[in-house]
Every structure is written in structure tokens, then in C-alpha cells.
N, C-alpha and C positions, 0 to 999 in steps of 0.2 A: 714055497713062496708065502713068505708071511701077510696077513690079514690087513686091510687100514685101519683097522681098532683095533690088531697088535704091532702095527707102527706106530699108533697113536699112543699105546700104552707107554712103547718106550721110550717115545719122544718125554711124555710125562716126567719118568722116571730122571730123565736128564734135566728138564727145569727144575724136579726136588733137590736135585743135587748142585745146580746151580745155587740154589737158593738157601741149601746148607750150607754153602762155603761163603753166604753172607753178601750176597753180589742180588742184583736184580734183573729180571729176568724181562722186563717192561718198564725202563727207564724214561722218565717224560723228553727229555732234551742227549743231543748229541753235541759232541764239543768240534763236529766236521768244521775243520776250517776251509775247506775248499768242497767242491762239486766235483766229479772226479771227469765230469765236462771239461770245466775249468783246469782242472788239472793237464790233461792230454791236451788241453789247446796249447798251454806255455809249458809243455815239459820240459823242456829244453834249457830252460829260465830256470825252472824250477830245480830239475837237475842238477845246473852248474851251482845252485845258492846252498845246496848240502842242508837246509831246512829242513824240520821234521813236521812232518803234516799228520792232519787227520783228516780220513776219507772213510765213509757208511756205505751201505748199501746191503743189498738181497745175495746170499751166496746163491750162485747158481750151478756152479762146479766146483770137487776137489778132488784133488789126484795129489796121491801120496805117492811120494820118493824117500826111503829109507827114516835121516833124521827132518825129512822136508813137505812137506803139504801147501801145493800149491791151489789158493781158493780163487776163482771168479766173479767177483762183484759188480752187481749195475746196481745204479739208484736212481736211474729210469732221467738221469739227466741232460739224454743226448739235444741237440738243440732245435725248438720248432722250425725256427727257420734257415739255418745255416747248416743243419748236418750236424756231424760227428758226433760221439759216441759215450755212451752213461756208463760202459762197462770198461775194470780196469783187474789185471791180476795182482793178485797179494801172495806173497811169499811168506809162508809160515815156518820157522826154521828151527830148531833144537839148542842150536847154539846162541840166540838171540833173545829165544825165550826161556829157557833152561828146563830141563827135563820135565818135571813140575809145571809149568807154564804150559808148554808143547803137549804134555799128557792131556791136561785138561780139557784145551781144545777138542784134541781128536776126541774127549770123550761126551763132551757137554754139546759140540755146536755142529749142525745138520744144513744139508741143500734146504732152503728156503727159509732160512734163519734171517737175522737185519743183523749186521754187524757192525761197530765200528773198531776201522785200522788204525795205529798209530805206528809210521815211520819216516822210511825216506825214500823216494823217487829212486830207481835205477832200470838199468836196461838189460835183460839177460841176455846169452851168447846167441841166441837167435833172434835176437834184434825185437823183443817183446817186450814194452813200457812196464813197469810193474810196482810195485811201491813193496817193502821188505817191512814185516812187521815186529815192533818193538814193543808196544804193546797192544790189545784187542779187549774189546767188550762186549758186551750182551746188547743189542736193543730193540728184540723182537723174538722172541723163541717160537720158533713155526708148532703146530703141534700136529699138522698134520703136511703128509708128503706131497709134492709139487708132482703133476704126472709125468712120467716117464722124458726125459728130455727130446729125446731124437722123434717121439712121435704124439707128445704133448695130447691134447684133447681130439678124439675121432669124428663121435658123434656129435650131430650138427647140432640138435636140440640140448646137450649138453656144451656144444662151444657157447651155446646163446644165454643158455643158463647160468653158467658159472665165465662169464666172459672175462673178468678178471682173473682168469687165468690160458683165457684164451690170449688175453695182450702178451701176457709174461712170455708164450713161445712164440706170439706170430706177430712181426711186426710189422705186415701187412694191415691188421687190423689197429696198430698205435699210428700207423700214420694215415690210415682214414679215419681217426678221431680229427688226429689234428688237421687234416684237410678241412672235416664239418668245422671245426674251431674259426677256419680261418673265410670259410664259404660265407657263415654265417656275419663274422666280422668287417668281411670288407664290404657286405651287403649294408650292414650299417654305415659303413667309414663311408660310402658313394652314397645314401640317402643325406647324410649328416651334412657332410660337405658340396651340396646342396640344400642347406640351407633346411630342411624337414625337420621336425619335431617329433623328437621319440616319445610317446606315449604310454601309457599302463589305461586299461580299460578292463571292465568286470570279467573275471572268471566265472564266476555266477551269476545267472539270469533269472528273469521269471519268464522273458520271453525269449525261447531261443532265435535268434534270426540274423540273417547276413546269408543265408544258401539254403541247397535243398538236402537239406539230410538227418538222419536221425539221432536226437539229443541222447543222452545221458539224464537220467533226472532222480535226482534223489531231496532231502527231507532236511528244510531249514530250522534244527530245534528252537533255537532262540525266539525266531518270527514266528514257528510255528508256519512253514507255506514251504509246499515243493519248489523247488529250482530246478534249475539244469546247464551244466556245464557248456559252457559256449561251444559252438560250433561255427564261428568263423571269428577272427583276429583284430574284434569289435567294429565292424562294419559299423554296424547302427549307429554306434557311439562315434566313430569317427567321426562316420557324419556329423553327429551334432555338433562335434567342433567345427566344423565348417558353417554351420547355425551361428556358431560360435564369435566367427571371426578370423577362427585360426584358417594361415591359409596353406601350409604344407605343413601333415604330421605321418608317421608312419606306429607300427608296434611289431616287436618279433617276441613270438611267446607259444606257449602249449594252446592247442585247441583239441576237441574232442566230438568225436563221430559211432556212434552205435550199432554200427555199421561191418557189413564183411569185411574177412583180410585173404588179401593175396599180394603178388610180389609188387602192388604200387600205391595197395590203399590199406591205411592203418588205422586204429581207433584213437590214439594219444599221440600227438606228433605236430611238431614246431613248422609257423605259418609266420610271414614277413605280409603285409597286406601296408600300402602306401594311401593318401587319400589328397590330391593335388587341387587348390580351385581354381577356379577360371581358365581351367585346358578343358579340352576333349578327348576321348578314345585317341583321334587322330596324333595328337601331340605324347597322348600315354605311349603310344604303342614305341614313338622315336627315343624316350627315356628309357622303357625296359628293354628293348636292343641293346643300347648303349650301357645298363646295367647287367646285364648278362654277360657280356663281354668281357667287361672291369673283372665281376667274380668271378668268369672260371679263368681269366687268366692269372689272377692273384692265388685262388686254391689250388690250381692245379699247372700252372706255367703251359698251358697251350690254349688252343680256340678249335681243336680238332680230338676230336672224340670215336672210339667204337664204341656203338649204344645198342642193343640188343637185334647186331647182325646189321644197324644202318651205318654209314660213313658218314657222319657230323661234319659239319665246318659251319662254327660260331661265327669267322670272320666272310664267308660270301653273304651276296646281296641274301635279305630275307623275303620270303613268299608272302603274299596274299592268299589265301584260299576263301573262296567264297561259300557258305553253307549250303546255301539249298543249291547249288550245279555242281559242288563235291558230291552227294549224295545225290545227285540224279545220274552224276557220271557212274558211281559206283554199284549202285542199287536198281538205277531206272526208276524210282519214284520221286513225283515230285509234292516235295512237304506241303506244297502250298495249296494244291489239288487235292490232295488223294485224301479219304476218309481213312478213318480208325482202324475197318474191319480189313480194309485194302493195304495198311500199312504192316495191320497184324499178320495180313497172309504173306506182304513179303520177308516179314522179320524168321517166319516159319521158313520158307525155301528157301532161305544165305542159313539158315540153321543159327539163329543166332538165340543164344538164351537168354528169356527176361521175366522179372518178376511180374507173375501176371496180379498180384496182391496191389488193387489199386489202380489199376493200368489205366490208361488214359493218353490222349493225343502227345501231351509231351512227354511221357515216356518213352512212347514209340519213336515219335522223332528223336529222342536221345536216344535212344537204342538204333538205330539204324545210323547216324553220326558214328559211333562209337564201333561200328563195323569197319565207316569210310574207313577213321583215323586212324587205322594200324596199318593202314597201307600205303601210309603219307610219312616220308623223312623227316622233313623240315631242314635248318630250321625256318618258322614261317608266322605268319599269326591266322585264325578263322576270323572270319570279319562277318556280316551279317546275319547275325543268328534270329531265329524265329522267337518272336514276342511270348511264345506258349513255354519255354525253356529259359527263360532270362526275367525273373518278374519285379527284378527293382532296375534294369537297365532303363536308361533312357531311350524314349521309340525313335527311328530312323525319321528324319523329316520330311524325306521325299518318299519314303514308305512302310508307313504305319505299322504293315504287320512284321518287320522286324527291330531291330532294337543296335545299340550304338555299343557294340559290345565285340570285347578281341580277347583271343585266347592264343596262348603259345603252344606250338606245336612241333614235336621234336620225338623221335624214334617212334612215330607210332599213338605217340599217345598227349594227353594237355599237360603242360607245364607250365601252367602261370594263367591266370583269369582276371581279366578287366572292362571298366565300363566307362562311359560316361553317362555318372549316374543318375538316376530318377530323381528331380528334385519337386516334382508336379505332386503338390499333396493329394488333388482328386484323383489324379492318376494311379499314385501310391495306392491310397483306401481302397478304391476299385481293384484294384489288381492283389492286396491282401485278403481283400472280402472271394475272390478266384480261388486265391489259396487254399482260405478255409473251406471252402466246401471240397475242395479236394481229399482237402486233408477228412472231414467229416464222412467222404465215401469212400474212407479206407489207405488214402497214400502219406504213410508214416513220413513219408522225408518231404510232404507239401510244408510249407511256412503257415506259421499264425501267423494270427493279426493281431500286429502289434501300435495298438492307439498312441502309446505315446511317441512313438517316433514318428508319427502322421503329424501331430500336434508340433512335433519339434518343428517340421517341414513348412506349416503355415505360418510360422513364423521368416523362412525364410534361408534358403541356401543357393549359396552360388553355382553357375556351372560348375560342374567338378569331375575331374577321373579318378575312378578307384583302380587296385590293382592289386591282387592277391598271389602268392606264391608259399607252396609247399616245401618240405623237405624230399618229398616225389623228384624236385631239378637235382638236387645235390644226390639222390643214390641212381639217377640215370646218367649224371656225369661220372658216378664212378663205374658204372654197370654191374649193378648190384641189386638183388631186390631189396625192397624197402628196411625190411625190417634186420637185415645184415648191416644196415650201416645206422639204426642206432645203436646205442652205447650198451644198455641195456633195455631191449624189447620188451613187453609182456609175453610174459610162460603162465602156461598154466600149471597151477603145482605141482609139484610132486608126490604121487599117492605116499 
């Protein structure tokens, strides 16, 4: 069994040879007159019109019969939304090409080559579309070999790695691309057509802020001043269009977390976050229903889901769950009573793990939350969450110590975070001045205080609801963990 640096050699050896006989081996342009999509849609047209075409694509197979070599080519044209198929067979024949012609072939061009066909549409005696070639060219020389067909890539850290070639056998994984394509798509196409404004907001900060979690920070040469990669989907900034004037905007883009990975939380990974004024929570929570709905049933044609062991139904009425009698149901503590040491010792007997780096009253409380919610289906929203976990939420009117704030909940876990948000600047300041000292005795994911957007706020903003959502919805509708359904994940190198 030969080596892949003596398949590589002798893949070599045939582009020199190509390239002695004067031919190129990486042509910029193909003369495809058709898609071979296109093609297999109207064959039948195409057939009767005796037209000689040209069709490209990736050999994927060939099987030699005497004077005859029949290749398999896709060019990955099958159609996003309607189906059928990028791959079409080419007939290589002796007699069409001439000994000479036919030689060369078999001797220059390899499974995973780019080729283009030129002939004409017909249909062999087992009823298989195929196009018969008159003549052929070069326009991609593989140099190295595609894996094993029947059992393509094993190892998982290698599917994730070299995933372009995990598409090429599994196309399982080409069509949960193009489901994200279209999750993400019609999340826009329903913000847009209501009337919201799509936005671009800094990738770079000085102050990271919009949530609780830990930045990225790296070194502005130009300015000369650390920054740090945003960590939510410009919250802050939103806001200030709403200072602004503007009064429905949204942004879908990368945001970034410094943070653990496992199968629902990633460090680099696309956030949809809406910012509506003059609504409340109450009014948000009736839009992202009804946006939920729209997307999974345009990416995925249903409203019923298997999601890790729960039965989904997007389309029944959706729950309320109340925070602190969810976690008094679950746990028997109540958040609102119990002190630190008393929450520490029930978080110890449910055996629940937490960072004790920083610990403090809302972590606890999120960490016992985060015990309830794997035992809650959905779909549903949390509605009254505690003021000590939510610190730009707007406070509850009829009680202070919780906050105007709903999260989506579905298999277990959140899927989508909103408020109606804090537009009280003393409020703000006070409650970033909390932060920092949290953050000063030690908890990495507390918020700075960030003056200017206190400053933006005495100027003025309207009621408003926010509304954030991960690409977390899009790999729990497909049931998948997170990092299987982007495109390409972060690997770490290879030694």
C-alpha cells in the first residue's frame, strides 16, 4: 500500500506531464456552458436538441471497461432549495477520443481531479443520464488523494479539521450548511420585513459590555491601547441608536467569549440580537414566538423537533416559567431568602459543579437555575429573574428585586435572552459601580463600568426591548452539539 507522499509523488509526476504536452494544469476559466444541475433538470430538452455541451466538475469515480472509462462528476451544483443533483456520469471512449486522446486520460487524470467535459447528453441501456465525451481538459490537478470513498473520513477530530472533505463524502453535513444558510437568512428576511434596521456595530472595544462573560483582549498598535473583542452583538451600541432616534434595528455577526467549550458554548460564534423601542419584555417575548416559528419552519419545513431526548412542538401554546418557584420547585431553596453559605451548601448536595473563582450570590443563583433548566422541555420563556443576574435589565415595577427580563427555553437549556431594557442612567451607574467591584474581587465574567454609555443614557432613551439569540437555537434544532454545525470550528493544531 503505497505511502501519501508516494501518491503525491506520482500525482506530481502526471501534472509534469501534463505540462509537457503544453496543456495547463490550473486554468483561470472553464468554457461550462451549463451546470450539470441545469443539465439533469431539462435533459430531456437537452437530449432531443443533439447540442454539444460543456460540463466541469470533481471526478469522484472511474471504472474502466476495455476501450471505455466511465468518470463521475459533481460540481456540488445540486439546488439549495429544490433538490436534485450536482453529479452527472461522463463517458470516456477510445473511439471518440482516439487512442492517443483515450491514453492520455487514463494516464494524466486522478479521482479528485476538476475536469471539464465536452460532448453530448445521452442515456445508457440502464437508463443512467450521462453526457459522452468529445473532448476533456484539465482544470484543477488534485495532488493529493481524496480518502477512501465507501468510508471517507473516521476520526471525528479529523472530520472537523479538514471538514472540506468531510462535505465531499457526507452530505449530511452539505445540507446542514445550507440549513445555517437559510436559519440565519430568513431570521433576517422576518426582522427586515418588519420594518428593523440592519446594523454593523464595533468589533472592537475598549469596554467590553452587553453580558456576563469573559472578553478576549488583545493590543491596539496604531492607538497604542488594549481592546477587546466584543462579547455581545453591540448591545451598548444598539442602545445608543435608540438615544439615537432609530427605532427598530437588529445585527447578525461574530461575537466572542473566553470562555469554556462544550457541546452548547463556543468561544467564536454568530449572534442575531434585535433592539425594538417603545415595547416591553411583554410585547418582545409575542415577536420572538412568532420568529421562531417563521425560522425553523423555513430551515427545516417543520415546527417539531427531537432535541436532546425531549419532543419539541414549536407550534403548541408556549410556557411561562417563573424563576424563583422554578428553583424552589426544584432545589427547595428560595433565592430570595436564603443566604450565600446556604445556597453554597445546596449547590454541594444536587452535586452541582461551580466555579468557586469569584463566587458570589449571583453565581450561585445561576448556578442552581442552571440545575432547574435541564429538566424543563419547553418550548416556554423564564420570566422574573432576580436583579443580582440581570444588571442592565429593567427592575420589575411591582417588585424591585427582580427585573423585566425573559429568556427562551427549550431541551433543557436557554435559547435566546431578553429585556426590557434599563434606560434609568442612576440606575445603570449604580448597578455598573456592583459590577466593578465584583469584577475587582475576582469575577472574570462581572461587567465594567462603562461611562460612556451611562452618558449616552442621560441624554435619553426610550422604553425599549432587547433580544439576543445564538447560533446555540440553530445546532439544538438540528441536534447536534455546537460545534458540529459550524462550518469550520476552532482546532487546535496539529503537533
Amino acid at each position: 500500500m503505497p505511502t501519501i507522499e508516494e501518491l503525491r509523488q506520482t500525482r506530481i509526476e502526471k501534472l509534469k506531464k501534463l505540462q509537457s504536452a503544453g496543456l495547463l494544469a490550473y486554468p483561470a476559466k472553464t468554457n461550462r456552458t451549463h451546470s450539470i444541475a441545469e443539465a439533469l433538470a431539462q435533459f430531456n430538452k437537452f437530449f432531443k436538441s443533439k447540442k454539444t455541451f460543456i460540463l466541469a466538475g470533481r471526478i469522484m469515480a472511474m471504472r474502466g471497461h476495455g476501450g471505455a472509462t466511465f468518470v463521475d462528476i459533481n460540481d456540488g451544483s445540486a439546488s439549495l432549495t429544490t433538490g436534485g443533483s450536482g453529479k452527472i456520469q461522463a463517458l470516456i471512449k477510445i473511439d471518440k477520443l482516439g487512442e492517443k486522446g483515450y491514453q492520455f486520460f487514463l494516464d494524466v487524470f486522478d479521482i479528485g481531479d476538476f475536469v471539464e467535459i465536452k460532448g453530448k447528453l445521452f442515456t445508457t441501456k440502464r437508463g443512467e443520464k450521462s453526457i459522452v465525451a468529445e473532448d476533456y481538459k484539465m482544470l484543477s490537478k488534485a495532488l493529493l488523494p481524496l480518502p477512501e470513498k465507501w468510508h471517507g473520513l473516521q476520526d471525528v477530530e479529523e472530520k472537523l479539521r479538514k471538514r472540506y472533505l468531510d462535505i465531499i463524502f457526507n452530505p449530511e453535513v452539505k445540507e446542514m450548511i445550507r440549513k445555517r444558510s437559510i436559519f440565519w437568512n430568513s431570521m433576517r428576511e422576518f426582522l427586515v420585513e418588519r420594518n428593523f434596521l440592519e446594523v454593523e456595530t464595533p468589533v472592537l472595544e475598549t469596554v467590553p459590555g452587553g453580558a456576563d462573560a469573559r472578553p478576549f483582549k488583545t493590543h491596539h498598535n496604531a492607538l497604542d491601547i488594549d481592546v477587546y473583542l466584543r462579547i455581545s452583538m453591540g448591545e451598548l451600541w444598539q442602545k445608543k441608536l435608540m438615544v439615537a432616534g432609530f427605532e427598530k434595528t437588529f445585527e447578525i455577526g461574530r461575537q466572542f467569549r473566553n470562555e469554556g467549550m462544550d457541546a452548547e458554548h463556543l468561544q467564536d460564534y454568530t449572534q442575531m440580537e434585535f433592539y425594538w423601542a417603545y415595547i416591553d419584555a411583554e410585547e418582545g417575548m409575542k415577536l420572538v414566538e412568532e420568529m421562531y416559528k417563521y425560522v425553523a419552519k423555513k430551515a427545516f419545513g417543520t415546527l417539531k423537533f427531537k432535541i436532546k431526548g425531549f419532543d419539541i412542538d414549536l407550534g403548541k401554546k408556549w410556557e411561562k416559567y417563573d424563576y424563583v418557584s422554578t428553583v424552589a420547585k426544584h432545589t427547595g431553596v428560595n433565592i430570595n431568602e436564603a443566604t450565600l453559605p446556604e445556597m453554597e451548601k445546596a449547590l454541594q448536595k444536587l452535586k452541582v459543579v461551580y466555579d468557586k473563582n469569584g463566587f458570589n450570590k449571583a453565581r450561585a443563583i445561576d448556578s442552581l437555575w442552571k440545575y432547574c433548566r435541564k429538566q424543563i422541555a419547553g418550548p416556554g420563556f423564564l420570566i422574573n429573574t432576580p436583579i443580582e443576574v440581570s444588571p442592565l435589565a429593567k427592575k420589575n415595577e411591582k417588585n424591585q428585586k427582580l427585573v423585566q427580563r425573559f429568556q427562551v427555553i427549550l431541551a433543557g437549556s436557554e435559547n435566546g435572552n431578553g429585556y426590557s431594557e434599563l434606560n434609568d442612567p442612576i440606575d445603570q451607574a449604580e448597578r455598573f459601580a456592583e459590577q466593578q467591584k465584583l469584577r475587582d474581587a475576582g469575577d472574570p465574567e462581572a461587567q465594567m463600568h462603562d461611562q460612556d454609555f451611562v452618558e449616552a443614557l442621560e441624554h435619553g432613551m426610550p422604553p425599549t426591548c432587547g433580544f439576543g439569540v445564538s447560533e446555540r437555537l440553530f445546532s439544538f434544532l438540528m441536534d447536534k452539539p455546537a460545534r458540529d454545525c459550524q462550518i469550520f470550528p476552532l482546532m487546535r493544531p496539529e503537533n
